[in-house]
Short mmCIF file of the C-alpha atoms (twelve columns), coordinates in Angstrom:
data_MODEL
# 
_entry.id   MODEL 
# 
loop_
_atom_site.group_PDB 
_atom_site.id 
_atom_site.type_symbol 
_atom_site.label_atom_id 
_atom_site.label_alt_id 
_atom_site.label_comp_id 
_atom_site.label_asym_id 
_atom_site.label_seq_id 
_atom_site.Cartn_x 
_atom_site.Cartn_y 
_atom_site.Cartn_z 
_atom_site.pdbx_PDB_model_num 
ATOM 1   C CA . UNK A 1   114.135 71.187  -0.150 1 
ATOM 2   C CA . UNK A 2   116.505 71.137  2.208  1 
ATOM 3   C CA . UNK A 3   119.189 71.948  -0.185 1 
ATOM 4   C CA . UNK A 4   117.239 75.493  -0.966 1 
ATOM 5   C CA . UNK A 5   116.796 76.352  2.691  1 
ATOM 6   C CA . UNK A 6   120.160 75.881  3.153  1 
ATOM 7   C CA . UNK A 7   121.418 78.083  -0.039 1 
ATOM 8   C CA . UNK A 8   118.609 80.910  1.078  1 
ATOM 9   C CA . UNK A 9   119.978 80.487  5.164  1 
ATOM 10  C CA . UNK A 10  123.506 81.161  3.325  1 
ATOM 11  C CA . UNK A 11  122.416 84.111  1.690  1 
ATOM 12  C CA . UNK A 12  120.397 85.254  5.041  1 
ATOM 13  C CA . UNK A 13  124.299 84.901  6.879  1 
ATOM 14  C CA . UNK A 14  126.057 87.488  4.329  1 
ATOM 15  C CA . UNK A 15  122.971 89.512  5.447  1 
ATOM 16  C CA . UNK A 16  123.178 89.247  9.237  1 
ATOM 17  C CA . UNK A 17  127.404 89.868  9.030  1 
ATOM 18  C CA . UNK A 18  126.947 93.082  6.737  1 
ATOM 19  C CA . UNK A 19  124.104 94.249  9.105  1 
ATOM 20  C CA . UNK A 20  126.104 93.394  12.205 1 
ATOM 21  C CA . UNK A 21  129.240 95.858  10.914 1 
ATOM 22  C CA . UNK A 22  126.841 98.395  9.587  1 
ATOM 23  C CA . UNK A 23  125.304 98.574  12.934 1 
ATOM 24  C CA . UNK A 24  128.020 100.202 14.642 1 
ATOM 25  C CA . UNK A 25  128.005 98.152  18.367 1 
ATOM 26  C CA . UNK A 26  124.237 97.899  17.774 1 
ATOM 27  C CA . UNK A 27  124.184 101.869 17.846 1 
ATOM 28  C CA . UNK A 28  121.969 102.070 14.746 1 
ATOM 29  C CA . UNK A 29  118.513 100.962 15.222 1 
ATOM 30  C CA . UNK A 30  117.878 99.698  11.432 1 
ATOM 31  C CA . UNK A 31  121.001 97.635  10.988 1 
ATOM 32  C CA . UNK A 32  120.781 96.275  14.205 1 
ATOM 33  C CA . UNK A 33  117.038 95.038  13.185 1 
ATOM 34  C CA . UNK A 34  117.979 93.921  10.167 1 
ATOM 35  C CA . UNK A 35  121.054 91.704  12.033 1 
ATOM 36  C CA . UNK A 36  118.470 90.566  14.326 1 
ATOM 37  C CA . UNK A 37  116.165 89.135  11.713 1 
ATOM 38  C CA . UNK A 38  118.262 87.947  9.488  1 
ATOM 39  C CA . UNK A 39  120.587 86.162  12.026 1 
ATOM 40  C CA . UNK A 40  117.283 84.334  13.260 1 
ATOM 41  C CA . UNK A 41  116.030 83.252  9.928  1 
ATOM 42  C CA . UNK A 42  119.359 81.778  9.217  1 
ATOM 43  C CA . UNK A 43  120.074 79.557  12.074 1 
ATOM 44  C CA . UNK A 44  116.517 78.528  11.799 1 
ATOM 45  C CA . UNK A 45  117.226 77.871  8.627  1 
ATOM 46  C CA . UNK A 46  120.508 76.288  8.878  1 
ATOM 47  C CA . UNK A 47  118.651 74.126  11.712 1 
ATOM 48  C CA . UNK A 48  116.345 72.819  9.073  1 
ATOM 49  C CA . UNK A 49  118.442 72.222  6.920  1 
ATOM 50  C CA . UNK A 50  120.648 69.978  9.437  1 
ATOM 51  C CA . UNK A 51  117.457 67.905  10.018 1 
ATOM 52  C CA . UNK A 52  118.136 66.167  6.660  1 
ATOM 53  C CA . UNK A 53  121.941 66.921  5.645  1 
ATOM 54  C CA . UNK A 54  124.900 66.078  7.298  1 
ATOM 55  C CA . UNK A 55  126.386 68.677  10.500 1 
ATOM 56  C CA . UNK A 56  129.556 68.987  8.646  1 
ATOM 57  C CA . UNK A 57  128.375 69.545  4.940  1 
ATOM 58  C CA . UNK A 58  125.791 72.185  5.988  1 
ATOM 59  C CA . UNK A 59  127.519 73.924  8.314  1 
ATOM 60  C CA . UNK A 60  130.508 74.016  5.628  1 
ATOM 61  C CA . UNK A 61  127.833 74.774  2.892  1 
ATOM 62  C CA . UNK A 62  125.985 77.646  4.967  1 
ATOM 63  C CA . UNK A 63  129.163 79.245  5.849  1 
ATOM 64  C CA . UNK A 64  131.235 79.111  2.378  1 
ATOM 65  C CA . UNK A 65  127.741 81.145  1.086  1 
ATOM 66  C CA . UNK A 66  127.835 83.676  3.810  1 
ATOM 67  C CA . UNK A 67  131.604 84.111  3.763  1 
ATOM 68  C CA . UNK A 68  131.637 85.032  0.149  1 
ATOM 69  C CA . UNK A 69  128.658 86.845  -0.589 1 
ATOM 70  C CA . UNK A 70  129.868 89.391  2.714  1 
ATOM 71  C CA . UNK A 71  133.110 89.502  0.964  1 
ATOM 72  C CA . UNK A 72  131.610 90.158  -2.676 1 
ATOM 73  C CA . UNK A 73  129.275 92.738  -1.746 1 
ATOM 74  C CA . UNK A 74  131.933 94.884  0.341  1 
ATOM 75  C CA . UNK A 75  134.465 94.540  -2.811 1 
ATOM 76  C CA . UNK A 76  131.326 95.556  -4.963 1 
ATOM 77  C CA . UNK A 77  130.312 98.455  -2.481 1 
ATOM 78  C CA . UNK A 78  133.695 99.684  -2.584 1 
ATOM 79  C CA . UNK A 79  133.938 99.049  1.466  1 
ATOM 80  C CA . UNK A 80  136.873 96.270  0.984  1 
ATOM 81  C CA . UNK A 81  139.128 96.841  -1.905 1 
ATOM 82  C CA . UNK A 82  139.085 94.213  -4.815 1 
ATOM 83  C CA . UNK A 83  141.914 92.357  -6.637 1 
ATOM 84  C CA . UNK A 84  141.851 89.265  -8.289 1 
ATOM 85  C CA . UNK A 85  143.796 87.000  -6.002 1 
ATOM 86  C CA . UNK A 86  140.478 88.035  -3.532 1 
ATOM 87  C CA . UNK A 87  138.630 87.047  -6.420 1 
ATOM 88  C CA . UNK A 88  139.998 83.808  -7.229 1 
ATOM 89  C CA . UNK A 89  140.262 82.935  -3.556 1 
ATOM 90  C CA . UNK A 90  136.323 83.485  -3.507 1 
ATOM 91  C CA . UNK A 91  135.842 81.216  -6.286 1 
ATOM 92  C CA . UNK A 92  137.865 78.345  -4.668 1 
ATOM 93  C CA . UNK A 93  135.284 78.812  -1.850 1 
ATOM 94  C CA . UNK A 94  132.382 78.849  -3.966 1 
ATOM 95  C CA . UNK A 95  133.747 75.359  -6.158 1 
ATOM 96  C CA . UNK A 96  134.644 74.083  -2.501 1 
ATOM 97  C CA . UNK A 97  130.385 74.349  -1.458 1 
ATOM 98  C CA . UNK A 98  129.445 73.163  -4.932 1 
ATOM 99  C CA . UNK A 99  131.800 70.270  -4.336 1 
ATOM 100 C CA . UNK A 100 129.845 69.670  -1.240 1 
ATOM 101 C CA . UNK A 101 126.599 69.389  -2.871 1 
ATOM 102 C CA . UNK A 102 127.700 67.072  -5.910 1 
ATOM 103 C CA . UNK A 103 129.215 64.876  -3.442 1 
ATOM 104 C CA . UNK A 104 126.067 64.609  -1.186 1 
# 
C-alpha cells in the first residue's frame, strides 16, 4: 500500500510544481489553491509512505515521479520545447525509480 501512496504522492508533486508556476507569485487564486492542496496531499502522502519504506528510496521515488511528469506535461502542453535527448533523459529517470522499487 505504501508503494501506491507513494506513486499517487508522486503524481500529486508534478501537480503542486505545475500549479506553483501557473500561479504567477500566488497572484492567481485557482492555481494557487490547487498548489496548496496538492502540495499537502503529497507530503502527507510522501509521509506515509516513509512510515514503511526507506527515507532515501521514497524520497528518490516521490521525486523522480514529480520531476518527470512536470517535465512531460510542459513538453506535451507545448510550455517547454521537446527533443529526444529530453526524452531519453526522462526515461533514464523513470528506469532509475523503477529500479528503486525492484530493488526494495
Amino acid at each position: 500500500m505504501a508503494w501506491v501512496i507513494l506513486v499517487i504522492s508522486g503524481v500529486l508533486e508534478a501537480i503542486w510544481a505545475t500549479a506553483l508556476g501557473k500561479s504567477e507569485g500566488f497572484s492567481r487564486p485557482i492555481p494557487t489553491i490547487v498548489f496548496g492542496v496538492a502540495l499537502v496531499a503529497s507530503m502527507g502522502g510522501l509521509a506515509y509512505a516513509m512510515r514503511s519504506l526507506p527515507t532515501g528510496t521514497a524520497y528518490a521515488v516521490w521525486v523522480g515521479i514529480g520531476a518527470a511528469l512536470t517535465v512531460t506535461y510542459a513538453m506535451v502542453t507545448g510550455d517547454e520545447p521537446a527533443s529526444w535527448i529530453k526524452v531519453a533523459l526522462l526515461m533514464g529517470i523513470v528506469g532509475c525509480v523503477v529500479g528503486l522499487k525492484v530493488l526494495h
